[in-house]
FIROLUM-449533 format. One record per atom (N, C-alpha, C, CB): residue in three letters; z, x, y; atom name; residue number from 1. Coordinates in nm, 3 decimals. Each point is the difference from the previous one (the first is absolute). Glycine has a CB too. Layout:
<atoms>
{"ALA", {Z, X, Y}, "CA", NUM};
...
</atoms>
This chain:
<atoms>
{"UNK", {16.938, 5.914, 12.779}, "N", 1};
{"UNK", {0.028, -0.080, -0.118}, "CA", 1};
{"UNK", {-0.001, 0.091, -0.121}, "C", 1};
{"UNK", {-0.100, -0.206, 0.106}, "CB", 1};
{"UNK", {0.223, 0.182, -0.171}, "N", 2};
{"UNK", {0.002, 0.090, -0.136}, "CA", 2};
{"UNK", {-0.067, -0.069, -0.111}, "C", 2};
{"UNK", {0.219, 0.104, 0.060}, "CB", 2};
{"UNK", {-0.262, -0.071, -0.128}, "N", 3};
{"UNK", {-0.105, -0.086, -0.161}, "CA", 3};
{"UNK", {0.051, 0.056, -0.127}, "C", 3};
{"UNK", {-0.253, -0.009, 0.114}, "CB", 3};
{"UNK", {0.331, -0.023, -0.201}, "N", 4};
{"UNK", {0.048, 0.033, -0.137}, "CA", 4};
{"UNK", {-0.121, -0.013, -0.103}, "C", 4};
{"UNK", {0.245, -0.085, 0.061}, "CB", 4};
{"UNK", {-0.327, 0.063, -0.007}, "N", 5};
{"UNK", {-0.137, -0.035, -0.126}, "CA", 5};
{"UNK", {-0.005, 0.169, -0.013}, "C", 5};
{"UNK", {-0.197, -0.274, 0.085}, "CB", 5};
{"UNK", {0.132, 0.234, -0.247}, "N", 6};
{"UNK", {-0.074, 0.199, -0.024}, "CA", 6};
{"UNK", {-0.111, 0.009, 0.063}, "C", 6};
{"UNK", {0.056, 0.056, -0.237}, "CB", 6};
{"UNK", {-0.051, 0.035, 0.246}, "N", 7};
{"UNK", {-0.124, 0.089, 0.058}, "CA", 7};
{"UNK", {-0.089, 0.031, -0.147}, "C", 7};
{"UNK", {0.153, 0.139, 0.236}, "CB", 7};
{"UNK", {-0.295, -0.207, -0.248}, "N", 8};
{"UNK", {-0.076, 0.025, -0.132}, "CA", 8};
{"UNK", {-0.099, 0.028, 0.052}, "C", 8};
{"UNK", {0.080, -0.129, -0.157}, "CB", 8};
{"UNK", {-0.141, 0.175, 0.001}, "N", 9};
{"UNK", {0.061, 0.042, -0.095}, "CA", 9};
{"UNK", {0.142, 0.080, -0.036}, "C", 9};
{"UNK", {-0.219, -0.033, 0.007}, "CB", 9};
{"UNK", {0.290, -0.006, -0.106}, "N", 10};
{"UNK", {0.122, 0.104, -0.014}, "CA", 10};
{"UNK", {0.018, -0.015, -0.173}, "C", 10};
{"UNK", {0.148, -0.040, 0.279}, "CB", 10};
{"UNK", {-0.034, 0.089, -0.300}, "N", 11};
{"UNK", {0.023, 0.065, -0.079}, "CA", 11};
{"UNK", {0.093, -0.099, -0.078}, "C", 11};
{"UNK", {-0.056, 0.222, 0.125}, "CB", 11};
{"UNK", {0.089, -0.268, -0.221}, "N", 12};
{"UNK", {0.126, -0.075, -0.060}, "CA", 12};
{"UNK", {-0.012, 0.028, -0.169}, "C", 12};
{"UNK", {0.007, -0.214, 0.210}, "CB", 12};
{"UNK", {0.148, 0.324, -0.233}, "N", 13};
{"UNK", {0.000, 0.049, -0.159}, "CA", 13};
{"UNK", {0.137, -0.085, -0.020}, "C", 13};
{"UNK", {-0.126, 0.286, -0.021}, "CB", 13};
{"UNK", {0.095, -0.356, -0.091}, "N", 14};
{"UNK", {0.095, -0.079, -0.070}, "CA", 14};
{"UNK", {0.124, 0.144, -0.016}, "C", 14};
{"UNK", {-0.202, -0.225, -0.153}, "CB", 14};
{"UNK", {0.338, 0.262, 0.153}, "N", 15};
{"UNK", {0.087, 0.089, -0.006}, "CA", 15};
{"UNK", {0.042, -0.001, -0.124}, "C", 15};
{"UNK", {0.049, -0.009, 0.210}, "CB", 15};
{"UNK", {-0.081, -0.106, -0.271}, "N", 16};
{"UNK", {0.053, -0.022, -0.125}, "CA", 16};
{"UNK", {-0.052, 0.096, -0.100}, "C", 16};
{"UNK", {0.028, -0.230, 0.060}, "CB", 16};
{"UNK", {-0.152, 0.175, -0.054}, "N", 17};
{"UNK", {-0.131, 0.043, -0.123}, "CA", 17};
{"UNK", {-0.017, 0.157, 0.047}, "C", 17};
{"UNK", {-0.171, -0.264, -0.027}, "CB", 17};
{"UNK", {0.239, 0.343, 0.161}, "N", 18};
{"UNK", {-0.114, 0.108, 0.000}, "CA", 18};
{"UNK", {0.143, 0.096, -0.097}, "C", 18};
{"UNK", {-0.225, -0.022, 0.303}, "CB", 18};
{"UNK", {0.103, 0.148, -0.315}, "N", 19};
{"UNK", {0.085, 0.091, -0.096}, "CA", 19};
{"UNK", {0.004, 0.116, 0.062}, "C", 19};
{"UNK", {-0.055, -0.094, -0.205}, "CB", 19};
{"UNK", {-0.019, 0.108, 0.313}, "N", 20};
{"UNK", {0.056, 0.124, 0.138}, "CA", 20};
{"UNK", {-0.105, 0.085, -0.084}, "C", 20};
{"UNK", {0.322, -0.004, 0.104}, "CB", 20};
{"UNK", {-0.416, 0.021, -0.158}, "N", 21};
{"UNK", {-0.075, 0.078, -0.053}, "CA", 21};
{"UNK", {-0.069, 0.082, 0.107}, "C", 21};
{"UNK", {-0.011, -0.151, -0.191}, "CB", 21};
{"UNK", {-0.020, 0.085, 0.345}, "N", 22};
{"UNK", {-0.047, 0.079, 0.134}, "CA", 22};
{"UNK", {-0.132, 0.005, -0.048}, "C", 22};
{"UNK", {0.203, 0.154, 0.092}, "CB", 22};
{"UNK", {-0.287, -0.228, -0.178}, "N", 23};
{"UNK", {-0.188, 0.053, 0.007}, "CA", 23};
{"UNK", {-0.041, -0.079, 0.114}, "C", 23};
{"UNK", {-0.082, 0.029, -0.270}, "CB", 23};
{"UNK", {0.170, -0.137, 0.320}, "N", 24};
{"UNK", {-0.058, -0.103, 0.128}, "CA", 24};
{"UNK", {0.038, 0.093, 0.130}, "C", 24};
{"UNK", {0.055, -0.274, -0.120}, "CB", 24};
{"UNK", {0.016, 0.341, 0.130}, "N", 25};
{"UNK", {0.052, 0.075, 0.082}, "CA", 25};
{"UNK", {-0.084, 0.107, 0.023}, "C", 25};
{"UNK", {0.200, -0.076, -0.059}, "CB", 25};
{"UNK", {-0.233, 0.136, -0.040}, "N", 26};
{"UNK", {-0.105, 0.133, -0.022}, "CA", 26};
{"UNK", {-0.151, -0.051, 0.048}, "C", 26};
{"UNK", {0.142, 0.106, -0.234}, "CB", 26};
{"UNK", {-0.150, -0.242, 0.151}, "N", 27};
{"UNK", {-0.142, -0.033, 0.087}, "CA", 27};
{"UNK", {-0.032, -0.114, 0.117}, "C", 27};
{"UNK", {-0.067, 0.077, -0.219}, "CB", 27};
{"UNK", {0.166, -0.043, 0.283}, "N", 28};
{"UNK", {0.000, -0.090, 0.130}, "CA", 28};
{"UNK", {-0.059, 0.065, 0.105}, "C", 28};
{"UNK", {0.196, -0.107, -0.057}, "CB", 28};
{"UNK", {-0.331, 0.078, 0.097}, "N", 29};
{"UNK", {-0.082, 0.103, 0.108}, "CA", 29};
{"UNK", {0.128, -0.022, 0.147}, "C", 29};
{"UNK", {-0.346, -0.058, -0.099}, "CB", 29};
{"UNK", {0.357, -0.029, 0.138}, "N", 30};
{"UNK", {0.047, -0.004, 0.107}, "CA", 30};
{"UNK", {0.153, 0.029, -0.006}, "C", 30};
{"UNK", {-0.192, -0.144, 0.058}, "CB", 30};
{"UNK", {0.228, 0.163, -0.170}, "N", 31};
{"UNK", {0.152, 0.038, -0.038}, "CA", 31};
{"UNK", {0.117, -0.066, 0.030}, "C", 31};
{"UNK", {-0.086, 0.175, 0.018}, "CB", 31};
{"UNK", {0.055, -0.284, -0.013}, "N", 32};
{"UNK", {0.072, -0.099, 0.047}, "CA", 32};
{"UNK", {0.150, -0.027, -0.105}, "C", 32};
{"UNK", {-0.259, -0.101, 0.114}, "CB", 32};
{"UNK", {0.253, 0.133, -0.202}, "N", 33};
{"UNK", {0.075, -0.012, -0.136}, "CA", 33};
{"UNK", {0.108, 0.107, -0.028}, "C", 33};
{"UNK", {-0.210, -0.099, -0.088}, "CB", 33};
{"UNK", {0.301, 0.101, 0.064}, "N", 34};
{"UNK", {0.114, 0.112, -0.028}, "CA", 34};
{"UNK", {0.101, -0.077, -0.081}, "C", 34};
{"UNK", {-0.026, 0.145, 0.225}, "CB", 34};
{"UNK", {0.072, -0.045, -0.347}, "N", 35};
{"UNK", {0.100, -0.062, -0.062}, "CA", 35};
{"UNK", {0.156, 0.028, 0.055}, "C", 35};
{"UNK", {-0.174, 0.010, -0.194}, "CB", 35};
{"UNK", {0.219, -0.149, 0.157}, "N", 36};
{"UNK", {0.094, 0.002, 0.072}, "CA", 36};
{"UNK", {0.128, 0.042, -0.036}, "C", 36};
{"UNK", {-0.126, -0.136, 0.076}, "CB", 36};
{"UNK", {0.269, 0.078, -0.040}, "N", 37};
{"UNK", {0.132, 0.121, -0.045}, "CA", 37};
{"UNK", {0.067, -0.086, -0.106}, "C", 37};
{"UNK", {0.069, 0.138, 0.253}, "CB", 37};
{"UNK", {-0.075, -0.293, -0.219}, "N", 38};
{"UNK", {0.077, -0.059, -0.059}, "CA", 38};
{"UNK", {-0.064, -0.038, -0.183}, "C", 38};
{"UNK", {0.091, -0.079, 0.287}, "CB", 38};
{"UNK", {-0.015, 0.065, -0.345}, "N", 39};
{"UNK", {-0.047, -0.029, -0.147}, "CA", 39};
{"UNK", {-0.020, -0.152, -0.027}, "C", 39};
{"UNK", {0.131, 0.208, -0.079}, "CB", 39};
{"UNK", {-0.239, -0.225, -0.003}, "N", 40};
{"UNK", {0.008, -0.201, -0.006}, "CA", 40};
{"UNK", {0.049, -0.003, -0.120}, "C", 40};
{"UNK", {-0.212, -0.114, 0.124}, "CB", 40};
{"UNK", {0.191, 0.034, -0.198}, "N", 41};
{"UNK", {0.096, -0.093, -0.082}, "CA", 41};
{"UNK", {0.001, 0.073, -0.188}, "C", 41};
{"UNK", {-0.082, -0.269, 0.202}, "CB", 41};
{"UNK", {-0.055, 0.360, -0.216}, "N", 42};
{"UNK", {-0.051, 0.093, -0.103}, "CA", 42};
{"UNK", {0.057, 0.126, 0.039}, "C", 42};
{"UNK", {-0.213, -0.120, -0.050}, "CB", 42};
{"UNK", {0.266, 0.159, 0.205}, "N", 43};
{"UNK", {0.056, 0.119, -0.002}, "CA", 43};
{"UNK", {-0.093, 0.119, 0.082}, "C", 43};
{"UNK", {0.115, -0.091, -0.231}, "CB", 43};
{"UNK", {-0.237, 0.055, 0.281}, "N", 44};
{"UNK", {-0.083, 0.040, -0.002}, "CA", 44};
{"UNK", {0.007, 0.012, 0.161}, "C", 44};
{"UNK", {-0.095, -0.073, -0.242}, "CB", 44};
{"UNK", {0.065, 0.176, 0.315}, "N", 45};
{"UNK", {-0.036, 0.012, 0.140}, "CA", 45};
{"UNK", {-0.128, -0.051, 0.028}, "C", 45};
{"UNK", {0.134, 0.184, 0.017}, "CB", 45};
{"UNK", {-0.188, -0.314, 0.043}, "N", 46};
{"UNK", {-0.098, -0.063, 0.008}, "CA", 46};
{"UNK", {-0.066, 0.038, 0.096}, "C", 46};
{"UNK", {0.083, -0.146, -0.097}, "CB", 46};
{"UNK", {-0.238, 0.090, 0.130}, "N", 47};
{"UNK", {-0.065, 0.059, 0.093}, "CA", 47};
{"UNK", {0.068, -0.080, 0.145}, "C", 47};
{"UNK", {-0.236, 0.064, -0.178}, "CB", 47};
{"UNK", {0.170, -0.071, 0.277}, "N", 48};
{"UNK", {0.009, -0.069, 0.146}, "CA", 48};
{"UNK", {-0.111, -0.010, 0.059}, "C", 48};
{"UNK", {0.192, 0.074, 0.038}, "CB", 48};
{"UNK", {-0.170, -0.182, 0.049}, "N", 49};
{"UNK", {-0.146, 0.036, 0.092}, "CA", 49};
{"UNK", {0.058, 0.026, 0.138}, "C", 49};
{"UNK", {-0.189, -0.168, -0.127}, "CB", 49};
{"UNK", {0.150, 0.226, 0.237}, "N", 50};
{"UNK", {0.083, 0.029, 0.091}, "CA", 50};
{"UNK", {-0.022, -0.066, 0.106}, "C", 50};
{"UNK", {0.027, 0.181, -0.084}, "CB", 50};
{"UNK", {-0.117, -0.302, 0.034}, "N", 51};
{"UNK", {-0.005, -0.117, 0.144}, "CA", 51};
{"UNK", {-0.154, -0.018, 0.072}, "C", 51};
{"UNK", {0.269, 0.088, 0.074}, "CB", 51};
{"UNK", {-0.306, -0.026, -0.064}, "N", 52};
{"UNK", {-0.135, 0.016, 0.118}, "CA", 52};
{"UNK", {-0.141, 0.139, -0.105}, "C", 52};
{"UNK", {0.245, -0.025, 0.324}, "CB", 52};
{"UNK", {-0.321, -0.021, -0.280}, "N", 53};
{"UNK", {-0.106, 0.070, 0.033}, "CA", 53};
{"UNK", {-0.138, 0.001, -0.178}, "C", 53};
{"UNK", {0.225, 0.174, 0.238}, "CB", 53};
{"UNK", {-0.153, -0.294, -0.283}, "N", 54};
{"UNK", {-0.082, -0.007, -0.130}, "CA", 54};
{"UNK", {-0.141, -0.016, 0.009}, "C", 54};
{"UNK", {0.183, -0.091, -0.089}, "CB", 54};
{"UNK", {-0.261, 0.126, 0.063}, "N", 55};
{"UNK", {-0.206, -0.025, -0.022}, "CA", 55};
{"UNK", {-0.018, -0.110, -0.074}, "C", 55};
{"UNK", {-0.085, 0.240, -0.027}, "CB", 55};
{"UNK", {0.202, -0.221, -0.109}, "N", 56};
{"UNK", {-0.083, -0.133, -0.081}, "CA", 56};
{"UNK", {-0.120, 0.041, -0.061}, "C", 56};
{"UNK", {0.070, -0.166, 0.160}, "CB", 56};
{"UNK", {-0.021, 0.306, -0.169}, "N", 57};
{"UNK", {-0.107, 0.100, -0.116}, "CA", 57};
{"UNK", {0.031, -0.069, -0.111}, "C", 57};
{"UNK", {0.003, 0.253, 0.080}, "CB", 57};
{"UNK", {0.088, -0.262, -0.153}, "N", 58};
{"UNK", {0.060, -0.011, -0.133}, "CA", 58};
{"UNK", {0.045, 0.138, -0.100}, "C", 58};
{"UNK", {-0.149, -0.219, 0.026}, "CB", 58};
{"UNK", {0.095, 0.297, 0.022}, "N", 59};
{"UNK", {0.044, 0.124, -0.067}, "CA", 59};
{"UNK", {0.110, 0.006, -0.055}, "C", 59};
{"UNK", {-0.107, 0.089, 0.123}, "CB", 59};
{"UNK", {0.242, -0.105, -0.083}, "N", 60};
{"UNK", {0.128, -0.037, -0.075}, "CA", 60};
{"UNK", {0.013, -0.123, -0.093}, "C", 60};
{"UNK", {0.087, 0.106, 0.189}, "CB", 60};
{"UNK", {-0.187, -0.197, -0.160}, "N", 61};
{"UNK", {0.003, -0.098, -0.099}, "CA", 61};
{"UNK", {-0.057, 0.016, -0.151}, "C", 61};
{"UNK", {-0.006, -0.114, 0.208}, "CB", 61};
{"UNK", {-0.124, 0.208, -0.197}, "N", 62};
{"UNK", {-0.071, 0.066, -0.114}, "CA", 62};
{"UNK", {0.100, 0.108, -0.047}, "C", 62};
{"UNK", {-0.249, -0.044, 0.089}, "CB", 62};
{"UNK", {0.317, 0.115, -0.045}, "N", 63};
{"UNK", {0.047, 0.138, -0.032}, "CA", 63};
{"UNK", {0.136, -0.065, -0.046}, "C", 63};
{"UNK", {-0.133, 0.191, 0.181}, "CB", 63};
{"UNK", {0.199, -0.319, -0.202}, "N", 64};
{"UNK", {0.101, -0.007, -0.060}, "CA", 64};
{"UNK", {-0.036, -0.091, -0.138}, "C", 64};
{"UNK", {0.140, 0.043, 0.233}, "CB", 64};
{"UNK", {-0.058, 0.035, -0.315}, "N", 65};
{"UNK", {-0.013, -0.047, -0.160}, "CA", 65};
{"UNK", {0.119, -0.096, -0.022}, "C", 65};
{"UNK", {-0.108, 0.235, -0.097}, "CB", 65};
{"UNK", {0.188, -0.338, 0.191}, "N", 66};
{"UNK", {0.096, -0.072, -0.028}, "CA", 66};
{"UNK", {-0.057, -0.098, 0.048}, "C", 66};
{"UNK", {0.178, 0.127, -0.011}, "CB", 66};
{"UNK", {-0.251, -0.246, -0.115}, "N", 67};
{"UNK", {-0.065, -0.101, 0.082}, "CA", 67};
{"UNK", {0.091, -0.101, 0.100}, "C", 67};
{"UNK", {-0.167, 0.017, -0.200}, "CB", 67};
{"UNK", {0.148, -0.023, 0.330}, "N", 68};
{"UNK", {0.059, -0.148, 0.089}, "CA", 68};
{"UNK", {0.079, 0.112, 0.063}, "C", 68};
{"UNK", {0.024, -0.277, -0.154}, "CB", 68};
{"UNK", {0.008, 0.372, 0.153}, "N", 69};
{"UNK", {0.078, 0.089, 0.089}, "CA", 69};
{"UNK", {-0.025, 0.013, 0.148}, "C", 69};
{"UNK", {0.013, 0.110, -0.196}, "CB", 69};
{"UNK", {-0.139, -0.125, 0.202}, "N", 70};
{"UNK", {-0.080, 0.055, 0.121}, "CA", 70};
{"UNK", {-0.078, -0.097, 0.055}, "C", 70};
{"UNK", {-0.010, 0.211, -0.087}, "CB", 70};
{"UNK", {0.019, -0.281, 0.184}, "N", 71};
{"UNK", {-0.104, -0.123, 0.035}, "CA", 71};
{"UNK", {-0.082, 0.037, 0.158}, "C", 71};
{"UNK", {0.189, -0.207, -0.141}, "CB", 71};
{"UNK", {-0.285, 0.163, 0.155}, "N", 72};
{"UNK", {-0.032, 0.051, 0.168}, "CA", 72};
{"UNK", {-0.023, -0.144, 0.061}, "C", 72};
{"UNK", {-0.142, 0.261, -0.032}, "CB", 72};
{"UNK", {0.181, -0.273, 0.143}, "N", 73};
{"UNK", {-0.011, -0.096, 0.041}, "CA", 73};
{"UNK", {-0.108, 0.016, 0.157}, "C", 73};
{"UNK", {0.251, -0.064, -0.157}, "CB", 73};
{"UNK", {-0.364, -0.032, 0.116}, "N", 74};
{"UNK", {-0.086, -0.011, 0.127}, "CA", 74};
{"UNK", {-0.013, -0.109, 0.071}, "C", 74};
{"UNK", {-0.105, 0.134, -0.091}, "CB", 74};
{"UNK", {0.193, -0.246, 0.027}, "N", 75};
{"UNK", {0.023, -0.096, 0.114}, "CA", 75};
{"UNK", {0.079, -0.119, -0.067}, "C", 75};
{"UNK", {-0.224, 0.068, 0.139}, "CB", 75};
{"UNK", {0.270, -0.116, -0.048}, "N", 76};
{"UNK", {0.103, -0.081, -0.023}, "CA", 76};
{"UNK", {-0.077, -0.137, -0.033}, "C", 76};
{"UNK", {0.181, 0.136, 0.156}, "CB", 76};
{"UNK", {-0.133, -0.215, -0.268}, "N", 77};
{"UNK", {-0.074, -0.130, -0.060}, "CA", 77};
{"UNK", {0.145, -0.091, 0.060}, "C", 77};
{"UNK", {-0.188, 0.091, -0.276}, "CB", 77};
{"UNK", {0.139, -0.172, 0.322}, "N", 78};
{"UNK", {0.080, -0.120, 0.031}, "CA", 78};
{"UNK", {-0.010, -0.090, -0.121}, "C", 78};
{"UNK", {-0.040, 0.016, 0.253}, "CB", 78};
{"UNK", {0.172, -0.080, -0.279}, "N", 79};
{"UNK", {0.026, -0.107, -0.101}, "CA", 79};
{"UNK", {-0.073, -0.105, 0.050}, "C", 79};
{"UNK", {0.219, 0.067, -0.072}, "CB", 79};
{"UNK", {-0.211, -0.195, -0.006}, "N", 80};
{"UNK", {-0.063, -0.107, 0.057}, "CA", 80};
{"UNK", {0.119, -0.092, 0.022}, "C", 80};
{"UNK", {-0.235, 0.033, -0.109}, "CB", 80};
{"UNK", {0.212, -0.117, 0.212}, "N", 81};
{"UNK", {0.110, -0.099, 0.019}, "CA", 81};
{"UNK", {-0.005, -0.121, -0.101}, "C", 81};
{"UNK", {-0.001, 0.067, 0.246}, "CB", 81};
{"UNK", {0.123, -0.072, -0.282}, "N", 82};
{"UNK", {-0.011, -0.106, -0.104}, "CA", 82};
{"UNK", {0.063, -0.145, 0.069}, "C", 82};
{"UNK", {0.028, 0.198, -0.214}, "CB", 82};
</atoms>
């Protein structure tokens, strides 16, 4: 059976807001982070996360100065049924 759910903790940078500055990249112990080729919408080569293997340190979350750029996610909140 294949499962499309993430694997968390992981990684999720808004593409919009980031400015490719790479300090999340630089301080990512597990290095999970690399900027990427394509440009977002400021022009800017944004960071990535490359899928797998996040701690959920936060280190890239502290080390970026673009607030909402960078979010970590440790678990999934279910909506409520209305």
């Amino acid at each position: 059976m294949i499962s499309n759910e993430k694997k968390l903790p992981a990684v999720e940078i808004d593409h919009d807001l980031c400015k490719g500055c790479g300090l999340c990249v630089e301080n990512c112990p597990p290095k999970v982070l690399d900027l990427g080729k394509q440009l977002n919408v400021l022009g800017y080569q944004n960071a990535i996360y490359k899928g797998v293997g996040c701690t959920g340190c936060e280190a890239c979350f502290y080390a970026c100065p673009e607030p909402g750029a960078v979010t970590i996610v440790k678990e999934i909140k279910e909506r409520p049924v209305r």
